[in-house]
C-alpha positions as CSV (number, residue, x, y, z in Angstrom):
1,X,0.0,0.0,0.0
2,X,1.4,3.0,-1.0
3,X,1.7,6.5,1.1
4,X,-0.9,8.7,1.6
5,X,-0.1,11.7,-0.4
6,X,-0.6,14.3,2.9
7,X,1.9,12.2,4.8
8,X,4.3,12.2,1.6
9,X,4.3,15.8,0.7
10,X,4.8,16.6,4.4
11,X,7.9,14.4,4.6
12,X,9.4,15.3,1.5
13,X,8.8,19.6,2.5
14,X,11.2,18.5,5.4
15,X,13.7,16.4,3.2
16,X,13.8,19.5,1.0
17,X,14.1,22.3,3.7
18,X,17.2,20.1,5.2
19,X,18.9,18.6,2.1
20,X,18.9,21.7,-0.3
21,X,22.3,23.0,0.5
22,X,24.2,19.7,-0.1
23,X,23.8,16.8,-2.6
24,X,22.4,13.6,-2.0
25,X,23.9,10.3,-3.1
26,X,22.3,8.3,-5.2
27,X,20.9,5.7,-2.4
28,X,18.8,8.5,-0.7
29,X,17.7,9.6,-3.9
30,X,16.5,6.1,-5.1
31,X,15.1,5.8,-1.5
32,X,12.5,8.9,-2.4
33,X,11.9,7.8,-5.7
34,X,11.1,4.4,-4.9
35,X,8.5,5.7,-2.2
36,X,7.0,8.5,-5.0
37,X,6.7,5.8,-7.7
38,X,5.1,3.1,-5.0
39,X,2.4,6.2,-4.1
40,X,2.2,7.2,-7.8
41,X,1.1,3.5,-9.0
42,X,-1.0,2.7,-7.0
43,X,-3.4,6.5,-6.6
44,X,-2.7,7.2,-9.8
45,X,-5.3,4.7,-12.6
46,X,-3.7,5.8,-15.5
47,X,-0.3,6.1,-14.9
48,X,-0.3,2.9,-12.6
49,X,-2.1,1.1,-15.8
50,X,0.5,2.3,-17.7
51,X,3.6,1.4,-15.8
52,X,2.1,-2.1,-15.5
53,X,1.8,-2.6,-18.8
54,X,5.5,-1.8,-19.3
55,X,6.2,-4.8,-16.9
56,X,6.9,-1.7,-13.8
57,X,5.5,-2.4,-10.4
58,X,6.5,-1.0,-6.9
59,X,7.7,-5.1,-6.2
60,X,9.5,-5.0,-9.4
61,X,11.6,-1.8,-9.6
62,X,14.4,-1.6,-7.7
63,X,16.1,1.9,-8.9
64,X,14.7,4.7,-10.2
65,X,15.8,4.7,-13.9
66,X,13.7,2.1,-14.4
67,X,10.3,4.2,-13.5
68,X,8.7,4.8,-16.8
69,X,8.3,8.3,-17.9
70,X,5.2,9.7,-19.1
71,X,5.3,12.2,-22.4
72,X,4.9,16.0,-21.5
73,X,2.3,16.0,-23.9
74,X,0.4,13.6,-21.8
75,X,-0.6,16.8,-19.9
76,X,-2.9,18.0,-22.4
77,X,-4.4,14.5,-23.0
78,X,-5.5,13.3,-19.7
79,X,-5.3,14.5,-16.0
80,X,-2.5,13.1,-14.0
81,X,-3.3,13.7,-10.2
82,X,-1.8,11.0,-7.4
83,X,-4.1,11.3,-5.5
84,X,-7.7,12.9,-4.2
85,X,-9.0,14.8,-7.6
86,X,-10.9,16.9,-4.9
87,X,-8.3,18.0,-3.2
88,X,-6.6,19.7,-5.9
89,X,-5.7,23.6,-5.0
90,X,-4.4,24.7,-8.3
91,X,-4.0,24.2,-12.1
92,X,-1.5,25.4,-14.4
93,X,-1.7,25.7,-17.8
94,X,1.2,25.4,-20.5
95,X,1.0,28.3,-22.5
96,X,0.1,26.1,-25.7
97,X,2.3,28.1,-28.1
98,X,4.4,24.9,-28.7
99,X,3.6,23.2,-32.2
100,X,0.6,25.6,-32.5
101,X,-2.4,25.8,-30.8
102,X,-2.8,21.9,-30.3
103,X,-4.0,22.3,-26.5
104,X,-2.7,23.6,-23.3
105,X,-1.4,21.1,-21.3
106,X,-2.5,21.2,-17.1
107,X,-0.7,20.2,-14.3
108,X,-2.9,19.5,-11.4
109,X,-0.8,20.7,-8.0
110,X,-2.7,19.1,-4.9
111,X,-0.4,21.1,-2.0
112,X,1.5,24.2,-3.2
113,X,3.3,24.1,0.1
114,X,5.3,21.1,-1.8
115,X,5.8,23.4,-4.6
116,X,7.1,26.3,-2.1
117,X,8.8,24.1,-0.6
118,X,10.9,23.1,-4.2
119,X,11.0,25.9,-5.7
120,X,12.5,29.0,-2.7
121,X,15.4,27.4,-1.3
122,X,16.8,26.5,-4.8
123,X,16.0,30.0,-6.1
124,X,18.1,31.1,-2.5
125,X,21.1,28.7,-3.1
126,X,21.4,29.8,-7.6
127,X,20.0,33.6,-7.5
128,X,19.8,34.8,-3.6
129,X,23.0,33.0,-3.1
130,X,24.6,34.8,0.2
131,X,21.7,36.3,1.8
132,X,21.8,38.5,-1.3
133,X,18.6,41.3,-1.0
134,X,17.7,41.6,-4.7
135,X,14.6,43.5,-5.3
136,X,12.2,41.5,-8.0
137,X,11.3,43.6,-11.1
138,X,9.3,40.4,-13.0
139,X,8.1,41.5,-16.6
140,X,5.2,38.3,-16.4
141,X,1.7,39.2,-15.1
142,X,0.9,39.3,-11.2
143,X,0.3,35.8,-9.9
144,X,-3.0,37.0,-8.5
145,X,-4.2,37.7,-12.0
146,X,-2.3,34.9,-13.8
147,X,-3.5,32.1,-11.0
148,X,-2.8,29.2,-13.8
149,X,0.8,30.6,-14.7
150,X,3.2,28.9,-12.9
151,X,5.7,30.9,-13.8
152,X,4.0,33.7,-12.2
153,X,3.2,31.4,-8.7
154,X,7.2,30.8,-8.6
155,X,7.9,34.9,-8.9
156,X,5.1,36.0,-6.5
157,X,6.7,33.4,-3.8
158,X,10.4,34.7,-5.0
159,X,8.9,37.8,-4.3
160,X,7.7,37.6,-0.9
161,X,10.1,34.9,0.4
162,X,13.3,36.1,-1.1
163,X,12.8,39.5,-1.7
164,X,10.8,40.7,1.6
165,X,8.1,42.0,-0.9
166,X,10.5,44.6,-2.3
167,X,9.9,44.6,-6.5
168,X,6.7,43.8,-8.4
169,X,5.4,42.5,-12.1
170,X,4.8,44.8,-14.5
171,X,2.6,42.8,-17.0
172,X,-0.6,44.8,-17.6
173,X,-4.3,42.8,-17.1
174,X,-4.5,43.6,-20.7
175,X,-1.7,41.4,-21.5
176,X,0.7,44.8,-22.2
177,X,4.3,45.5,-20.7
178,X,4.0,48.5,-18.2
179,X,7.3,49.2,-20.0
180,X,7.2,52.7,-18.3
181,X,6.6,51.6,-15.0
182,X,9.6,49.0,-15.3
183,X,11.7,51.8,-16.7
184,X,11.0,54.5,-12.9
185,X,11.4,50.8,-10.7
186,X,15.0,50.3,-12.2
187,X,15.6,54.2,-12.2
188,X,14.6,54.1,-8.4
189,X,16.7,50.6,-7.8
190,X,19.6,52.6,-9.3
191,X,19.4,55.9,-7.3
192,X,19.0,53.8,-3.6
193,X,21.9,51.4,-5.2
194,X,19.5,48.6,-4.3
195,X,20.8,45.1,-6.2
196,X,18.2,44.0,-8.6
197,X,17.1,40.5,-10.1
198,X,15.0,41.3,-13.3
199,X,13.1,38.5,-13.8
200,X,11.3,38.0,-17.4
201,X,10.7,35.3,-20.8
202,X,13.4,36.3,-23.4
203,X,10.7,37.3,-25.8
204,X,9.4,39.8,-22.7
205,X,13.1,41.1,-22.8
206,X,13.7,41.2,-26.7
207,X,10.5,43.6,-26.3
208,X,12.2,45.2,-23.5
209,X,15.0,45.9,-25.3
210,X,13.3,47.4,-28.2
211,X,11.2,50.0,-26.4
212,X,14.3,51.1,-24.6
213,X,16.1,51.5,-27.5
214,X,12.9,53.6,-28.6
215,X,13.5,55.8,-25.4
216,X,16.5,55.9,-25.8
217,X,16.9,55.0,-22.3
218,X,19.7,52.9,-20.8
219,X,20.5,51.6,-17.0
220,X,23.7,51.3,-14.6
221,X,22.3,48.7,-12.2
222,X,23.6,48.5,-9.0
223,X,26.6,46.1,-8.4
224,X,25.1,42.2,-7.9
225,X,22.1,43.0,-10.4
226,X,21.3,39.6,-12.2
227,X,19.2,39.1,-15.2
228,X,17.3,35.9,-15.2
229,X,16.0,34.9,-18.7
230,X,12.8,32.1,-17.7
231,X,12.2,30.4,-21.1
232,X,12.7,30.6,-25.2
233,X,11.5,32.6,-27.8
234,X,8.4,32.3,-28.0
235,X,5.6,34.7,-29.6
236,X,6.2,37.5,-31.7
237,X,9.8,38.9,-30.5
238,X,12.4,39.2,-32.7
239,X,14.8,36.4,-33.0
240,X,18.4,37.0,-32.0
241,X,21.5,34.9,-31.2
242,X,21.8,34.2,-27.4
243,X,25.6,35.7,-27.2
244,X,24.1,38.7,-28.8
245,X,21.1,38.9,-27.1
246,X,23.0,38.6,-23.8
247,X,25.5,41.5,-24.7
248,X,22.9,43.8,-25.8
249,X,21.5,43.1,-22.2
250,X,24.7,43.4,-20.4
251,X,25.7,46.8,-22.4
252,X,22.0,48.5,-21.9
253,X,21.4,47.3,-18.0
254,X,25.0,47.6,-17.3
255,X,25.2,43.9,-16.0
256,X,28.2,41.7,-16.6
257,X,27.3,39.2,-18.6
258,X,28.0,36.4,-16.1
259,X,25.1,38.1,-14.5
260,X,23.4,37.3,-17.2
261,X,21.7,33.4,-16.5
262,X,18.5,31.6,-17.3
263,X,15.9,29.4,-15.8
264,X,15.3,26.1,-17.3
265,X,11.4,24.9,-16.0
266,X,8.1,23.9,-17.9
267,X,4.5,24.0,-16.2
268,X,4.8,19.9,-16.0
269,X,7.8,20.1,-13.4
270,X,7.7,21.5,-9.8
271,X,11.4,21.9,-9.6
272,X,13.4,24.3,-11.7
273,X,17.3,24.0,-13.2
274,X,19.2,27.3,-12.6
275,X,22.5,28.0,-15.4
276,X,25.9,28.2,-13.5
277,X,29.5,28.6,-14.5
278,X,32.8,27.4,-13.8
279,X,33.9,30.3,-10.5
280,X,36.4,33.1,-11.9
281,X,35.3,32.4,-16.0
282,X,34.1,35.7,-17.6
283,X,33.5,35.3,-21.2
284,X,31.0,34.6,-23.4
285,X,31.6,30.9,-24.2
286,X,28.4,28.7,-23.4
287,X,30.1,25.8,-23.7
288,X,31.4,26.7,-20.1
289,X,27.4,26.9,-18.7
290,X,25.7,24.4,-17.5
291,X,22.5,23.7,-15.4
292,X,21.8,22.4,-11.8
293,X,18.7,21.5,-10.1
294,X,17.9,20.6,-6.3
295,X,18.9,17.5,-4.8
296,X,15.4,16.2,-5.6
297,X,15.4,16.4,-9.2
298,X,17.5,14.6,-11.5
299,X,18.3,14.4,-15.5
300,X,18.5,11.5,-17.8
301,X,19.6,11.4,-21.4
302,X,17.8,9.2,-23.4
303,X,18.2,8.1,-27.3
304,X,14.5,9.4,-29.0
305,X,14.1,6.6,-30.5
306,X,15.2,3.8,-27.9
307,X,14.8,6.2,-24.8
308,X,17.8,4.1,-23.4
309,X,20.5,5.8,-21.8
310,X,22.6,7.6,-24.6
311,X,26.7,7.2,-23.8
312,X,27.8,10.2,-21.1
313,X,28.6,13.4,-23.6
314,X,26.2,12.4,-26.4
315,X,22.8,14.5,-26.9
316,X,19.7,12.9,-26.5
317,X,15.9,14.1,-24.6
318,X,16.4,15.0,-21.6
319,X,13.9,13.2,-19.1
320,X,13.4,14.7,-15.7
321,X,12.6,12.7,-12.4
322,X,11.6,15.1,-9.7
323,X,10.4,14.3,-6.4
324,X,8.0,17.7,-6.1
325,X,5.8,16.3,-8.4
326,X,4.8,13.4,-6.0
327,X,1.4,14.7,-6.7
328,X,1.1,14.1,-10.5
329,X,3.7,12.3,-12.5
330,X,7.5,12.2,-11.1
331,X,9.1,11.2,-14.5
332,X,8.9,13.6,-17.3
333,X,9.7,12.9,-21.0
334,X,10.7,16.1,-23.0
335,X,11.1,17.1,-26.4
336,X,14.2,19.0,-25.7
337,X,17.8,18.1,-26.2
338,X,20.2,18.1,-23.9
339,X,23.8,16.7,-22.7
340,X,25.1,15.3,-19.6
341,X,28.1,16.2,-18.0
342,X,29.9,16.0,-15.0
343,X,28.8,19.7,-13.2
344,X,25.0,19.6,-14.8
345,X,23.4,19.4,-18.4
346,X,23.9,21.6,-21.1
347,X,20.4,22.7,-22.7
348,X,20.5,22.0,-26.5
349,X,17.2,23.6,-27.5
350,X,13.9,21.7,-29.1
351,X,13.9,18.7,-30.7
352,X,12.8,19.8,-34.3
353,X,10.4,18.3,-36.9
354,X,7.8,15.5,-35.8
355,X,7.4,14.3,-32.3
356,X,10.4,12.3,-31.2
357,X,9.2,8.7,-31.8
358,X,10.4,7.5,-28.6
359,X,7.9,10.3,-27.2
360,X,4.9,9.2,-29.6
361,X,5.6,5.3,-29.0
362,X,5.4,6.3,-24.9
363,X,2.4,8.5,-25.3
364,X,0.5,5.9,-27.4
365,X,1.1,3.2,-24.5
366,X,-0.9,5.8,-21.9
367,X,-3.5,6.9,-24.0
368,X,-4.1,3.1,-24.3
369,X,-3.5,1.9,-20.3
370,X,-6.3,4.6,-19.9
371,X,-8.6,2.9,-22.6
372,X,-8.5,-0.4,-21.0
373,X,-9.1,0.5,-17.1
């Protein structure tokens, strides 16, 4: 019999409050993961029809590569909540700009506390590292009118956590940057000398950077200013290089460009990977940067055709197994490319053309576990 998921999300807000300044070996990892999956499989119908059909079971597994992943498009087919369907406390939505307007996909969060819980003390230990005070100047809409962004949920607690309520979002209701309002923040952050983390999409800072250069305004932020960049290009900015794009950011913030870093989540994951560097490297080489997550959530790199391990240094889909999502599904099958190394993945971008047929094979098997319940 598996957990209860209250008893569960309680234990593992604990595990992550005293394990997220150090790694964790593999064993106590496994341990988790082994617990999630055993919970997962057996309040779960669809995925737990779906792991059984691929020979998986609780008695079975014994580590937790062998858990099988489910699609991130599975999101937008079916709803994948371990446990009570009643006790769900919040939704969020993909924004459904990927491959067109096939669907949004929803992630169904039954305790935000668990999300909380994931998602401020690795923002501390990557952005806030040092008891850094960083005021919060988010260019995505206020999470009390975006309530099915999660993007915006993770700022808003950033916010008031991290930032002692010092910043704000300056999205419009309409949907508009307050591109005027963001311009007098950083003017005021600049005159008190106040450290800043601008917070936004790279398409919401492409447009940034166009209306200043419209203004024909420019900033010296204040010494430890970072610029987080959350996601891709995606919408109607234009399209630039990402070595340009980050020096036309450093040269009109005035932020080095090591303080220039980006944010790799998606709706389907609790846990977020932050971009670091080798310490004491200041250039503009990418191959240097790589991304880290919380002890909790961990990488593979799987062939898209196979999805068996691909050799250490060779690019493949990057599946994700995190431990916050013990309320939905803990292992995640992307679309996008990545490579394993040593310090952290590099990110590689989207896989392009037709759905990976790894992806399509492993979607097809849950679409059909659900059809025969």
């Amino acid at each position: 019999m598996s957990d209860d998921f209250e008893g569960l999300s309680q234990d593992l807000q604990v595990a992550f409050g005293e394990g997220a300044g150090e790694p964790w070996t593999d064993d106590v990892f496994n341990e988790w993961a082994m617990r999630v999956f055993a919970h997962q499989f057996e309040s779960n119908t669809a995925y737990g029809a779906y792991a059984l059909r691929r020979g998986v079971t609780p008695s079975t597994v014994r580590h937790w590569h062998e858990v099988p992943p489910v699609p991130a498009a599975a999101f937008k087919s079916l709803p994948l909540i371990s446990g009570d369907p009643t006790r769900v406390q919040r939704v969020f939505r993909t924004s459904g700009t990927t491959r067109g307007h096939e669907g949004r996909g929803e992630h169904y969060v039954l305790d935000l506390d668990l999300y909380r819980a994931s998602l401020v003390p690795t923002m501390r230990s990557h952005i806030y590292r040092g008891g850094l005070n960083l005021r919060l100047l988010a260019i995505v809409p206020d999470p009390l009118e975006a309530r099915d962004s999660s993007l915006s949920f993770m700022l808003g607690e950033a916010l008031v956590s991290l930032s002692g309520g010092e910043g704000g979002f300056f999205v419009a209701e309409s949907g508009g940057m307050n591109s005027e309002g963001l311009r007098d923040a950083l003017m005021e952050t600049t005159l008190e000398q106040q450290p800043v983390l601008l917070a936004a999409t790279a398409s919401a800072l492409v447009h940034w950077l166009d209306w200043m250069r419209e203004a024909r305004v420019c900033f010296d932020l204040p010494a430890g200013s970072i610029i987080m960049e959350t996601g891709g290009f995606k919408g109607r900015s234009r399209m630039l290089s990402r070595i340009d794009f980050y020096r036309e950011l450093s040269k009109s913030h005035g932020v080095p460009i090591q303080n220039i870093l980006s944010e790799y989540g998606m709706t389907e994951l609790l846990s977020q990977y932050y971009e670091v560097w080798a310490p004491g490297i200041v250039n503009t080489d990418f191959q240097e940067r790589h991304h880290v997550g919380p002890p909790w959530l961990r990488a593979r790199v799987l062939d898209p055709i196979t999805l068996e391990a691909v050799p250490a240094g060779e690019p493949g889909l990057l599946c994700h197994y995190d431990l916050a999502n013990a309320g939905s599904v803990m292992a995640v099958l992307t679309e996008d490319l990545g490579v394993a190394g040593k310090e952290g993945m590099r990110l590689l971008g989207r896989a392009t053309g037709a759905e990976p047929r790894g992806c399509s094979l492993a979607m097809d098997a849950l679409l059909s576990s659900k059809e025969i319940q």
